[in-house]
N, CA, C and O of each residue as an XYZ file, in Angstrom:
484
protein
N     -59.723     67.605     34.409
C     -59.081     66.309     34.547
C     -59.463     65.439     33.347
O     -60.612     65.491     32.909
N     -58.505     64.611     32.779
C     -58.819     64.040     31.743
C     -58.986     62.785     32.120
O     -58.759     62.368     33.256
N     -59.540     61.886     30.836
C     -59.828     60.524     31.130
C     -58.902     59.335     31.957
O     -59.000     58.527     32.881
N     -58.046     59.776     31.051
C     -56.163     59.128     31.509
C     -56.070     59.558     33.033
O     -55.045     59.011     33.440
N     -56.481     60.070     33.778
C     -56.383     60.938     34.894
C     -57.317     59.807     35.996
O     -56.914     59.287     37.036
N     -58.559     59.684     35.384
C     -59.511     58.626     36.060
C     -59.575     57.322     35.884
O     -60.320     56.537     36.472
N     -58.645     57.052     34.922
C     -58.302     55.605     34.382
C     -58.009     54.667     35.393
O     -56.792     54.790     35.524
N     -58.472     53.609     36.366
C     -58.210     52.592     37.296
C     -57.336     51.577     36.828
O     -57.702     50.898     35.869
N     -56.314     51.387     37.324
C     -55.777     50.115     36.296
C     -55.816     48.699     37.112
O     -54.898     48.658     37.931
N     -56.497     47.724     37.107
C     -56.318     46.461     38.315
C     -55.847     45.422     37.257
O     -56.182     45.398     36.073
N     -54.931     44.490     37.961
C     -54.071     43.487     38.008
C     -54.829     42.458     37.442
O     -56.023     42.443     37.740
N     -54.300     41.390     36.514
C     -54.937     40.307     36.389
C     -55.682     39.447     37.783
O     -56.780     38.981     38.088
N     -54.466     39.573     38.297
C     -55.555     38.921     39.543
C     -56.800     39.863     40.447
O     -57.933     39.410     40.608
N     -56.524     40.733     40.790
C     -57.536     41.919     41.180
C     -58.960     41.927     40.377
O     -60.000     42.348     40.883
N     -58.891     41.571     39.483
C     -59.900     41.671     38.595
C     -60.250     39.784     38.366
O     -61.138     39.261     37.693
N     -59.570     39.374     38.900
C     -60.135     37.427     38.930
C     -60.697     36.842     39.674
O     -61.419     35.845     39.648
N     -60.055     38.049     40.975
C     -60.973     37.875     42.419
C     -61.893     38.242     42.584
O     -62.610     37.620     43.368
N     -62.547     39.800     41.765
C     -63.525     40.016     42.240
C     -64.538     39.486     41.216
O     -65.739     39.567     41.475
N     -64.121     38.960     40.097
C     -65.353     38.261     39.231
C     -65.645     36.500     40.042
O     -66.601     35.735     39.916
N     -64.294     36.361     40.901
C     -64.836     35.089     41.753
C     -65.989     35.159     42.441
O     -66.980     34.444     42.290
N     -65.722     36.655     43.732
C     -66.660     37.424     44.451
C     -68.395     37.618     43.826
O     -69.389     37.786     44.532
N     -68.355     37.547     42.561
C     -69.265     37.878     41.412
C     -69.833     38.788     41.893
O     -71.045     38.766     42.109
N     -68.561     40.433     42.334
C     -68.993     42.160     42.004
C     -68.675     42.568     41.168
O     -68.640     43.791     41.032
N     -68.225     41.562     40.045
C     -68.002     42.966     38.948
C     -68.767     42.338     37.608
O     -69.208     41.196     37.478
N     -68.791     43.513     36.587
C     -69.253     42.454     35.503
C     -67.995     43.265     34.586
O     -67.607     44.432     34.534
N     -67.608     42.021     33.928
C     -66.407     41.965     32.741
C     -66.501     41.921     31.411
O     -66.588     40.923     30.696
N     -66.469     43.536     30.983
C     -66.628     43.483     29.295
C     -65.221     43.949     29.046
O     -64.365     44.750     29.423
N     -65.574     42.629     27.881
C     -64.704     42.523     26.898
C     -64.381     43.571     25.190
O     -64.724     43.061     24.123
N     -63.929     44.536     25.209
C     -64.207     45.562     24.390
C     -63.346     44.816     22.899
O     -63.692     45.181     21.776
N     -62.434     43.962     23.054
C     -62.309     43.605     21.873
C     -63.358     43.223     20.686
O     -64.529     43.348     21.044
N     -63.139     42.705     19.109
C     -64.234     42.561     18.375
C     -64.415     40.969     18.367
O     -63.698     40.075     18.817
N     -65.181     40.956     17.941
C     -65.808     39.265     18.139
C     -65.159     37.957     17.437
O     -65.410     36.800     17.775
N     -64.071     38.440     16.155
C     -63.382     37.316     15.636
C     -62.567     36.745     17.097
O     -62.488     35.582     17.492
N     -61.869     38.296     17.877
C     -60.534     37.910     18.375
C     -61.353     37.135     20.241
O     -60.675     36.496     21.045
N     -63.085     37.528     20.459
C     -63.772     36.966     21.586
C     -63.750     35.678     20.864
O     -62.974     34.807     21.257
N     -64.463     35.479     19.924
C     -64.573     33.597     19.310
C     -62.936     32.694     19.775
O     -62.725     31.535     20.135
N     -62.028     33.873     19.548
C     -60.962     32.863     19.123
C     -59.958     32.460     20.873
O     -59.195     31.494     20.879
N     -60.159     33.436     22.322
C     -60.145     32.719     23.392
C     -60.705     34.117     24.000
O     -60.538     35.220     23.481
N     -61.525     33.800     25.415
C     -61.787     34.608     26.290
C     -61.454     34.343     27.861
O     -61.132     33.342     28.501
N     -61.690     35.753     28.192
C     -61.879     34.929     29.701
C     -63.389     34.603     30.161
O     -64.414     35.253     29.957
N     -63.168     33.207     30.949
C     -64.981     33.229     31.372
C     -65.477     34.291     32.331
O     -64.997     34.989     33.224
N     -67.024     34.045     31.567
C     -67.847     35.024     32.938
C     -67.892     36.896     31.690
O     -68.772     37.756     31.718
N     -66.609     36.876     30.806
C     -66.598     38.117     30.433
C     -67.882     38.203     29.255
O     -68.393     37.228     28.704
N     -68.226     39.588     29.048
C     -69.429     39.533     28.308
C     -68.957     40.874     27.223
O     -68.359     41.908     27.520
N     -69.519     40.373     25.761
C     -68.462     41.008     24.483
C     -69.384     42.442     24.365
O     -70.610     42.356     24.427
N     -68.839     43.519     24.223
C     -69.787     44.882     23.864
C     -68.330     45.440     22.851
O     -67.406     46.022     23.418
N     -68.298     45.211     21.550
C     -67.317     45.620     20.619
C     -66.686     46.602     21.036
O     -67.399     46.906     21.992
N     -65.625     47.548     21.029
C     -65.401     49.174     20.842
C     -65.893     49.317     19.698
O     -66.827     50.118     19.726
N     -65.652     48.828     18.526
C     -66.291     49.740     16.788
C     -67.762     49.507     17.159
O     -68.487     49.780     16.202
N     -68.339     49.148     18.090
C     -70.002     49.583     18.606
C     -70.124     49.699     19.753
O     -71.099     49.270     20.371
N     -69.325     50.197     20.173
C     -69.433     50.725     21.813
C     -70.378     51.815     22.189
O     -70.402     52.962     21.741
N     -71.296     51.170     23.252
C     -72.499     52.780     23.672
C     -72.449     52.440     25.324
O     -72.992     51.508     25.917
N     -71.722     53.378     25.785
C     -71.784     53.461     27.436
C     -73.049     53.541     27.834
O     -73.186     53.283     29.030
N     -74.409     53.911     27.031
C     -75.684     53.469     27.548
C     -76.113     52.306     27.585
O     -77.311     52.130     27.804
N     -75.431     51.446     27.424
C     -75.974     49.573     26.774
C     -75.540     49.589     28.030
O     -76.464     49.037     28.627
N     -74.126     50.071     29.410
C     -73.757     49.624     30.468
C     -74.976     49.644     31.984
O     -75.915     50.430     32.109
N     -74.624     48.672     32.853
C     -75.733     48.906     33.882
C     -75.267     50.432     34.388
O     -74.176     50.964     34.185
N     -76.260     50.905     35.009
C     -75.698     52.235     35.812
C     -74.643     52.091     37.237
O     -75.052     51.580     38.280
N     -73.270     52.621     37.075
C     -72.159     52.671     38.328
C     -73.007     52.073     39.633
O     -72.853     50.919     40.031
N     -73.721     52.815     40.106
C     -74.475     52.838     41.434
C     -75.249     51.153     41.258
O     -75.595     50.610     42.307
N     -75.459     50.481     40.060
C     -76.066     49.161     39.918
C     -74.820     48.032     39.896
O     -74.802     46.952     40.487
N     -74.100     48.437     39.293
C     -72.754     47.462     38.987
C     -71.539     47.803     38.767
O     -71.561     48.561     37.798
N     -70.056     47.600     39.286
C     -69.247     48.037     39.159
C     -68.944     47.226     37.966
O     -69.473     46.119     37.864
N     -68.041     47.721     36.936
C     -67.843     47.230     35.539
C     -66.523     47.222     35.117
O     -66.001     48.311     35.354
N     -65.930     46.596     34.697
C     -64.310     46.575     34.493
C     -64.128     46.346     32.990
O     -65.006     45.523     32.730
N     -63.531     46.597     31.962
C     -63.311     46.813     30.600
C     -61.925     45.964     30.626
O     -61.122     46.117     31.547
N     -61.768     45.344     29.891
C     -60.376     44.608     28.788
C     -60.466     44.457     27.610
O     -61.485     44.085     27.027
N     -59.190     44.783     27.002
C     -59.185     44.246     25.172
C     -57.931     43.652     25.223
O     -57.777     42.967     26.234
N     -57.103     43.684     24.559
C     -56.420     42.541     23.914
C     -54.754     42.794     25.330
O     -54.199     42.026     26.116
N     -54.575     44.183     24.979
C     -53.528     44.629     25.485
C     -53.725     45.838     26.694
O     -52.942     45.989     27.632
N     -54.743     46.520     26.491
C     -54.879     48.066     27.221
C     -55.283     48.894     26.728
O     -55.835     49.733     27.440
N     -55.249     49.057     25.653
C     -55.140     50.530     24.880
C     -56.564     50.631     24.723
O     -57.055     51.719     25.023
N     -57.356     49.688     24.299
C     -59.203     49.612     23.929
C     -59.848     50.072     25.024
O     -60.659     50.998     25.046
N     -59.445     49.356     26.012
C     -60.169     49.512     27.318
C     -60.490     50.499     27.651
O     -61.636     50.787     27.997
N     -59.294     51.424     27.607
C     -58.785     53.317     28.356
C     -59.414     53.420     27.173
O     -58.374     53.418     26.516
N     -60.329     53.516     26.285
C     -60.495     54.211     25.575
C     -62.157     53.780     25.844
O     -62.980     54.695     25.866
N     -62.478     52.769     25.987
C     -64.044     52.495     26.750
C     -64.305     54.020     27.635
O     -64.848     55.086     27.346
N     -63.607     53.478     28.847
C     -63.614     54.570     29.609
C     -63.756     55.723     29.741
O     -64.488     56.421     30.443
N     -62.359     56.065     28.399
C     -62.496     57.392     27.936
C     -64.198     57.885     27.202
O     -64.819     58.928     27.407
N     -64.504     56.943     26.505
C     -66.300     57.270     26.058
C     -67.233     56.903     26.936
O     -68.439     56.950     26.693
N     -66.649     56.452     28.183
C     -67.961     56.467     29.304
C     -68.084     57.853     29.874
O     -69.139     58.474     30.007
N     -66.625     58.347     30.260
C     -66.714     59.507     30.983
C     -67.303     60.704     30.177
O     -67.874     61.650     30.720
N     -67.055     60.540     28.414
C     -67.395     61.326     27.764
C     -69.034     61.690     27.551
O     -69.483     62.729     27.067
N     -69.851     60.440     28.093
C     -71.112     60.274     28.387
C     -71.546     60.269     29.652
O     -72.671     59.837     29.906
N     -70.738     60.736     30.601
C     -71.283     60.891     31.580
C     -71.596     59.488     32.521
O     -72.306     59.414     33.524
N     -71.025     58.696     32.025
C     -71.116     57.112     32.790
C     -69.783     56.810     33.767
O     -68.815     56.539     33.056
N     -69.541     56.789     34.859
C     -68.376     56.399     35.412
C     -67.890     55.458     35.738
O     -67.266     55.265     36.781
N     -68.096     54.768     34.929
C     -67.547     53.083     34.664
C     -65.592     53.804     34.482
O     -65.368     54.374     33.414
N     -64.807     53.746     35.158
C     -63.279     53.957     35.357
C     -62.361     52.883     35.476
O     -61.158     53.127     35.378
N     -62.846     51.488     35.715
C     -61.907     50.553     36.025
C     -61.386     49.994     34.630
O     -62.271     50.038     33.776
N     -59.983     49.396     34.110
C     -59.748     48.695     33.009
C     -58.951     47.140     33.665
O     -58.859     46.906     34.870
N     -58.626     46.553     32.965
C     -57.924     45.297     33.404
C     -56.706     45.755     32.507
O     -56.710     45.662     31.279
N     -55.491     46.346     33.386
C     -54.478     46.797     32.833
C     -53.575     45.742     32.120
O     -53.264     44.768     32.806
N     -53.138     45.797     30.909
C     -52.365     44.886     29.965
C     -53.160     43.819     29.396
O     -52.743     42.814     28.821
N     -54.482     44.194     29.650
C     -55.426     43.444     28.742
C     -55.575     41.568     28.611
O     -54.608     40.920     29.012
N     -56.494     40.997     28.188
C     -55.788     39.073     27.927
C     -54.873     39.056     28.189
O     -54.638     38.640     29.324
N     -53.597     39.548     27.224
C     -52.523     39.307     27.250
C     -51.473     38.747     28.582
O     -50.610     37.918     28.873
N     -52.457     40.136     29.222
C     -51.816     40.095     30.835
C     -52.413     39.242     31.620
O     -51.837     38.939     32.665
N     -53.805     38.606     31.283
C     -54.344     37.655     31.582
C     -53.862     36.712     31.410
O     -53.189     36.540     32.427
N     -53.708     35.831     30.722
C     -52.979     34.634     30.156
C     -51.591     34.633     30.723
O     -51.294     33.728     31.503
N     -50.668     35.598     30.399
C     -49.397     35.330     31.472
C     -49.577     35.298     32.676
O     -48.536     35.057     33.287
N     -50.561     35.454     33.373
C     -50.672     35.283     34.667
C     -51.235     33.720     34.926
O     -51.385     33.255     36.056
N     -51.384     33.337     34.275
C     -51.892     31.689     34.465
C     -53.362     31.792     34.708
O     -53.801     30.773     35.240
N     -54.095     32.552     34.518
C     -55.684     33.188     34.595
C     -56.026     31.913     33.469
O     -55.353     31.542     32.507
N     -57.430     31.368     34.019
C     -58.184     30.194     32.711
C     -58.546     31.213     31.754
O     -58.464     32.406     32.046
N     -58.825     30.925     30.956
C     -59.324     31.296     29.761
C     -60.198     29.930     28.959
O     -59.860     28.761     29.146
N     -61.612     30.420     27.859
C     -62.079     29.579     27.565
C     -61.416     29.723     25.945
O     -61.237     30.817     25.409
N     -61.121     28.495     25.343
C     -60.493     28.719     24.171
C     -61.789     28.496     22.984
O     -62.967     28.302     23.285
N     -61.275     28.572     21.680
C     -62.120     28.941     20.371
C     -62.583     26.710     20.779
O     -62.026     25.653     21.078
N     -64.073     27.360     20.439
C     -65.003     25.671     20.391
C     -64.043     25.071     19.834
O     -63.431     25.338     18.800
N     -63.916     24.092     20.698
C     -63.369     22.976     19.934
C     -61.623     22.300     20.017
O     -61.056     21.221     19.842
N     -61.201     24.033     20.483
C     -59.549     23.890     20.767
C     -59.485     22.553     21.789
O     -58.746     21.623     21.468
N     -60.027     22.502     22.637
C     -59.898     21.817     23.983
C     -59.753     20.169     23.832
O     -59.003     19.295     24.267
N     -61.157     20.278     22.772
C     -61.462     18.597     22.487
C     -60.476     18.393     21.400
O     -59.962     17.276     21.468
N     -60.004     19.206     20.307
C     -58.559     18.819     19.317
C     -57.739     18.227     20.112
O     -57.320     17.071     20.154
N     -57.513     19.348     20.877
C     -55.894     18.782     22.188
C     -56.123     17.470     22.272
O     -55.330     16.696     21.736
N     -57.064     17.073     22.849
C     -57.831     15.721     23.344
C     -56.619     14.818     22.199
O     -55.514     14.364     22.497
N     -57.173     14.798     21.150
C     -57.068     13.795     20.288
C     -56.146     14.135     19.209
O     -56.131     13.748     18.040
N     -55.051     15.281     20.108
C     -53.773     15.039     19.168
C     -53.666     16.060     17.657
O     -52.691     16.423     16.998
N     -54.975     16.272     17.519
C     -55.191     17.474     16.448
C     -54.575     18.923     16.571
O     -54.284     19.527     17.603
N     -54.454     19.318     15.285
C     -54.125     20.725     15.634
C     -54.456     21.340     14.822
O     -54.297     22.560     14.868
């Protein structure tokens, strides 16, 4: 069975509820220009171009859910967890992207918030 095979895919909201619940923990596999520039809260950054499924808590300690921009990063987390023997399987299918169209908060790049404020851009 291949990775694609064990791949979990949950819903923007599925994955909003249970970080409400605070059971899951939410890494963010994108790289850190595109985390600086908006995230979702609560998510915590582990790059893919430095990704080590040993840096993750162990399955049996924490269930763990992966997002990047769109999908494609995530399934590929996964794909190097299973390849290490870690069964971290869940992704946040369609990535931010799919976040944000869903009306999900997001925290924006320092500073966006207070510009708005005062008309800046």
């Amino acid at each position: 069975m291949t990775a694609r095979n064990h791949l979990q895919n949950l819903t923007p909201h599925a994955v909003h509820d249970a970080m409400a619940e605070r059971r899951v923990l939410l890494v963010d596999v994108r790289e850190p220009n595109e985390y600086a520039a908006a995230r979702i809260p609560g998510a915590v950054l582990l790059p893919l171009s430095t990704f080590d499924p040993s840096a993750l808590p162990p399955p049996d300690i924490c269930e763990v859910i992966f997002h990047c921009k769109a999908g494609g990063r995530s399934a590929k987390a996964v794909e190097l967890c299973l390849a290490k023997g870690v069964e971290h399987t869940k992704h946040l299918v369609g990535g931010f992207d799919a976040w944000k169209s869903a009306g999900l908060p997001v925290v924006p790049a320092s500073g966006s918030f207070v510009a708005g404020l005062f008309g800046r851009r």
